[in-house]
N, C-alpha and C positions, 0 to 999 in steps of 0.2 A: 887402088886395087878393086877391080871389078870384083862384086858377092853376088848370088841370090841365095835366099836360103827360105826355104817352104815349111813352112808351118800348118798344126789343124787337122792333121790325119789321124786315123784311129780306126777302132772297133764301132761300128755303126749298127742295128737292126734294120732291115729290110724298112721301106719307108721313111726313112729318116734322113736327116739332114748332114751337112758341116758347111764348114766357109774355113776355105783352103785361105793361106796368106803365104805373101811372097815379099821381101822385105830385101829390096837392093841398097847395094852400097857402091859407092863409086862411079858412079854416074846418074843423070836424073832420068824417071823413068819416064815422066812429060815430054823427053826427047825421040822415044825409040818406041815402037812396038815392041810389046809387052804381047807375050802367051806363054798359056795352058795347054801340057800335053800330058797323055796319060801311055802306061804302057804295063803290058800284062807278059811275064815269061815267054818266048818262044813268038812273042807277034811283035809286027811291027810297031812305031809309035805312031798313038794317033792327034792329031793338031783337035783339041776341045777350044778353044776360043781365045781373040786377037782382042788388044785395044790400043788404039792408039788418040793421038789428038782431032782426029779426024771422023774415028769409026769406031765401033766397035762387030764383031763378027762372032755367031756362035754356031757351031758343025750344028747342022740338020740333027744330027743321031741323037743329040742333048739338049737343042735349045730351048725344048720346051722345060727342062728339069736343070738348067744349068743357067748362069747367069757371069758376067764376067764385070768386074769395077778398078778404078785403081782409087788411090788416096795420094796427091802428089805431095801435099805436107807431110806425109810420112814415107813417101817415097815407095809405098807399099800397093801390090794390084792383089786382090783377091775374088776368089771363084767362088760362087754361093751354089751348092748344090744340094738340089732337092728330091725329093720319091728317089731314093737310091733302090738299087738291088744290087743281089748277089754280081751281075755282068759289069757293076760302074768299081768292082775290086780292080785294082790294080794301084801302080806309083804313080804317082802324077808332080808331073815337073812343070815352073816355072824356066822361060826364057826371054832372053832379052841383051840388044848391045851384041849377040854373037855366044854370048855366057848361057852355059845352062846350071841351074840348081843341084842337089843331091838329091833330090825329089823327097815325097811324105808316102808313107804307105798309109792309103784307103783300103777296109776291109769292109763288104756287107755281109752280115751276115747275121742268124737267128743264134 
């Protein structure tokens, strides 16, 4: 049975950090691209960063404050994200295999 399940979200202050985790089961993640998307009420979703065995790729809008890794001994990808604000609020899902996550809720805020 395909999983993902997203871990690492929270209540953050302006400035500040987390490292999203994304923890598959049921298939290896060293096979498939692997990504990060985030998504805010009432907007579309937006694609924040790809990895696979070949590449990795991070959206213009983040890459300077976002970073994207996996760990394939734990079969686990995680998003390291830095200088957040108030605009990086929203859920943010892992995907992969075709499966999407239940997402984490990120909040920034003072």
């Amino acid at each position: 049975q395909v999983q993902l399940v997203e871990s690492g979200g929270g209540l953050v202050q302006p400035g500040g950090s987390l490292r999203l985790s994304c923890a598959a089961s049921g298939f290896k993640i060293s096979d498939y691209v692997m990504e990060w998307y985030r998504q805010v009420p009432g907007k579309e979703r937006e694609r924040l960063a790809s990895i696979s065995s070949g590449f990795t790729h991070v959206a213009d809008s983040v890459k300077d404050r976002f970073a994207i890794s996996r760990d394939n001994d734990k079969n686990t990808v995680h998003l390291q994200m830095n200088s957040l604000n108030p605009e990086d609020t929203a859920t943010y899902y892992c995907t992969g295999r075709g499966s999407w996550g239940q997402g984490t809720q990120v909040t920034v805020s003072a």
